[in-house]
Residue, then its C-alpha position, 0 to 999 in steps of 0.5 A: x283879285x279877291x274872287x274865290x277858288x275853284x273846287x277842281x281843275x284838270x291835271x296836265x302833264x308832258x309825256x316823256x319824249x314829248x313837250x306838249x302837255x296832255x290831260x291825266x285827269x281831274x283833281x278836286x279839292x272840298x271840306x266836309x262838314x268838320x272843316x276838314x280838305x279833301x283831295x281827290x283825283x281820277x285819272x281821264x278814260x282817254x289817258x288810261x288807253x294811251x299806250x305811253x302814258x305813265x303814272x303822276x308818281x311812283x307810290x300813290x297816284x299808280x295808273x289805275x281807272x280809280x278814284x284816289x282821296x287823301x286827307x293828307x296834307x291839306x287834300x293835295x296829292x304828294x305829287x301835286x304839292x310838289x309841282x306847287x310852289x315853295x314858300x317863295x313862290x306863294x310868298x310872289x302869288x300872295x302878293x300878286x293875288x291881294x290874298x290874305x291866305x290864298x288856297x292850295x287850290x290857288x297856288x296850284x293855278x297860279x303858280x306859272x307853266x314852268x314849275x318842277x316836274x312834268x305836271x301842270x294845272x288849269x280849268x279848261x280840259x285843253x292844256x294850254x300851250x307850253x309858256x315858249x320864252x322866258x326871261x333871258x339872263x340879260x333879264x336879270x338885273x330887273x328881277x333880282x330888283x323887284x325881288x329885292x323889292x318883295x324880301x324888304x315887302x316894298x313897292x315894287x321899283x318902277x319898269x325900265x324903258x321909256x314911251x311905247x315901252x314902259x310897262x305897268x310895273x305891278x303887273x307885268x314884272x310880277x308875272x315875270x317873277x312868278x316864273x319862279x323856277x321849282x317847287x323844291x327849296x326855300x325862301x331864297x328868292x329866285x326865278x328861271x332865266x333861259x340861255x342858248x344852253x336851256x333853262x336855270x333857276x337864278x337864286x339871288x343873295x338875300x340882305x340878311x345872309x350871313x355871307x355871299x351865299x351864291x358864291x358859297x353855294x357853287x362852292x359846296x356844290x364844286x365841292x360836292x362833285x369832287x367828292x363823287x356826288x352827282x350835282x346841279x350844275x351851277x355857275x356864278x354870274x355878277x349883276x350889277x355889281x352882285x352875284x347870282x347863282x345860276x343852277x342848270x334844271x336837271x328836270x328839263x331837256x331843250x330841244x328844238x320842239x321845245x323842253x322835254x319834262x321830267x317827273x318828279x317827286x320830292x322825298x317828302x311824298x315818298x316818305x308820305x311826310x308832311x311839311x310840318x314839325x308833328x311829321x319830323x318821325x317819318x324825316x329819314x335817310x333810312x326810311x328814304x333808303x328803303x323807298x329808293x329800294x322800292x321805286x328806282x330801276x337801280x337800287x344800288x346806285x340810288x341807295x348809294x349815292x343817298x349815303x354820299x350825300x347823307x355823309x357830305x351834307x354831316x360833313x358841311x354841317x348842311x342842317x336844311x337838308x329836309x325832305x323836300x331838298x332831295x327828289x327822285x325824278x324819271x326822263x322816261x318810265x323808269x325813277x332814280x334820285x335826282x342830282x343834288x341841290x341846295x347844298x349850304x353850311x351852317x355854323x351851328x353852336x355846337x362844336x361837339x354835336x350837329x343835326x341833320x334835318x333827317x334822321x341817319x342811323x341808330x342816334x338819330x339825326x346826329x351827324x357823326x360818323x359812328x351814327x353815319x355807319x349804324x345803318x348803311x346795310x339799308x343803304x346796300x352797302x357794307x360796314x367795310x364799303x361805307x367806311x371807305x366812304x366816309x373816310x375819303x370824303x372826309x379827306x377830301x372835304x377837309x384837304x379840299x374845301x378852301x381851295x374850292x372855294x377860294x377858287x370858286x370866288x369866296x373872299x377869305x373872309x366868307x372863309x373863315x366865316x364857314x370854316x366851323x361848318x366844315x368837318x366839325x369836331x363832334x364829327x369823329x367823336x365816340x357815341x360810346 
């Protein structure tokens, strides 16, 4: 499949209350005469006049009867990029389209109904129906195969089954895996698996992982939870003889119609950043805080929680915690932050100094608690407040962690592996 990309597409999304989708608008995407993508969009006259419609985003795409354009990012819209997929789905759609390099405008379209948030994309100005079944948990084995198959860049195994039920394995169970699940993440493989509870994102242990990383990655998240942040929930389930973790999607509502959708916007549209290293300034808890202040029904809170989570990612020296590992999401009008993932330690080198993705306080991304403190006025906290924080999750995480994760299925081995992430030393160390 070689065929060029379209130029535009209609823009759907699922009202909240709702699980069918409807139009917002249209989105086109073209090059001007220096080779440089535009993006722009339009909200749909009939959208404008429902009563319950609502914005695609809380800070670029206000409802509004306007033409909106970027230069930014390639030509797509914050909101857009973050219902796009990660690296590991354009990784699956690369392959199923036979693309050197397919477009934005591919990854749009090819990325399946069931992506983060409440939006969708296609070329007819009808949404189609919302995808009605998903792959079970029983369906795991098979997935986590040919997702083994992709990270090795193998020929994919061979479809189970036998007669009438044998299927062309290179088509079909590529487009299993392409329900891959969100647009937030990496490149850890994973996929959407449906139980009688609703949707989660299934993550599978890679070859090259320095430890069992589904049974390390519940653990922080447990962990996490006892430390007062509100998390995915998560599980670990065992599939032939492996481990995969299993995050419930917090963006999703089942229901007996069907799943209620949740917007949701990634910290890097709020901070109006790019994916990229010349964008690494505008990388920052602070600069976050601030836009949680302007976005959310209950600063305070959201604020708040933004410090829990700065100190605990310090805490287990969780150096990817770039802007798309954070998000803001709204069940109904209003915006807040949402639950936490992709909480995983990392054993840095350095004993005497460790940095966050994002910037923290006044040196920088430096995972320290004297740095931690500098600027939590921006967080509405007080000097007094926020050291209460950091002292008792400090406790918590030191007094707690092996326990947790011992009980949670890490071997003692796996331990002792991420043992220096937890609580480094450089962390109490003076900035004086």
């Amino acid at each position: 499949m070689t065929s060029e990309a379209p130029g535009e597409c209609f823009v759907y999304i699922t009202l909240p209350g709702e699980t069918e989708p409807v139009t917002a608008g249209r989105f086109a995407l073209t090059v001007d005469r220096r080779g440089v993508p535009e993006g722009r969009f339009v909200y749909g006259r009939s959208y404008l006049e429902r009563p319950n419609a609502v914005a695609l985003d809380p800070v670029e795409l206000k409802l509004a009867p306007r033409t909106y354009a970027t230069a930014s990012m390639g030509g797509v819209f914050g909101a857009l990029r973050d219902a796009s997929p990660d690296s590991w789905g354009r990784r699956v759609i690369q392959r199923h389209l036979g693309k050197a390099q397919p477009s934005e405008m591919d990854y749009l379209l090819y990325s399946p109904d069931d992506r983060a948030g409440a939006l969708g994309f296609g070329l007819n100005q009808t949404p189609p129906a919302p995808k009605r079944s998903f792959n079970r948990t029983l369906d795991l084995a098979t997935v986590q195969a040919i997702a083994d198959a992709i990270v090795a860049d193998e020929d994919q195994p061979a479809a189970g089954g036998g007669g009438d039920g044998v299927v062309d394995a290179d088509h079909d169970q590529v487009e299993k895996l392409m329900v891959i699940g969100t647009s937030m993440g990496g490149a850890r493989p994973k996929a959407v698996v449906e139980d009688d509870d609703g949707l989660w994102i299934a993550k599978f242990n890679r070859p090259d992982d320095p430890w069992n990383n589904a049974r390390v990655e519940h653990a922080m998240l447990t962990l996490a939870r006892a430390c007062g942040l509100v998390t995915a929930e998560s599980r670990v389930v065992e599939v032939a003889g492996r481990d995969v973790l299993l995050v419930k999607r917090f963006d999703r509502e089942k229901t007996d119609a069907g799943y209620r959708r949740a917007r949701m916007v990634s910290a890097l549209t709020l901070l109006r950043a790019e994916d990229t290293y010349q964008s690494r300034d505008k990388w920052s808890y602070v600069l976050l805080a601030e836009e949680l202040r302007r976005v959310c029904a209950e600063p305070r809170q959201s604020t708040a929680e933004l410090f829990r989570r700065m100190c605990f990612n310090a805490l287990i020296s969780n150096v990817d915690d770039h802007p798309r590992n954070h998000a803001v999401l709204a069940r109904v009008t209003d915006w807040s932050l949402s639950p936490a993932y992709d909480l995983t330690p990392a054993v840095p080198v350095s004993l005497e100094r460790r940095d966050l993705a994002m910037e923290c306080g006044d040196a920088g991304r430096y995972a320290n608690a004297e740095n931690l403190l500098s600027q939590c006025a921006r967080f509405l906290l007080d000097g007094t407040q926020a050291r209460a924080i950091i002292d008792a999750m400090e406790t918590q995480v030191r007094g707690s962690w092996y326990a947790i994760a011992r009980t949670t299925g890490v071997t003692a081995r796996d331990c002792d592996k991420i043992a220096p992430a937890l609580s480094y030393p450089g962390f109490r160390q003076s900035l004086a």
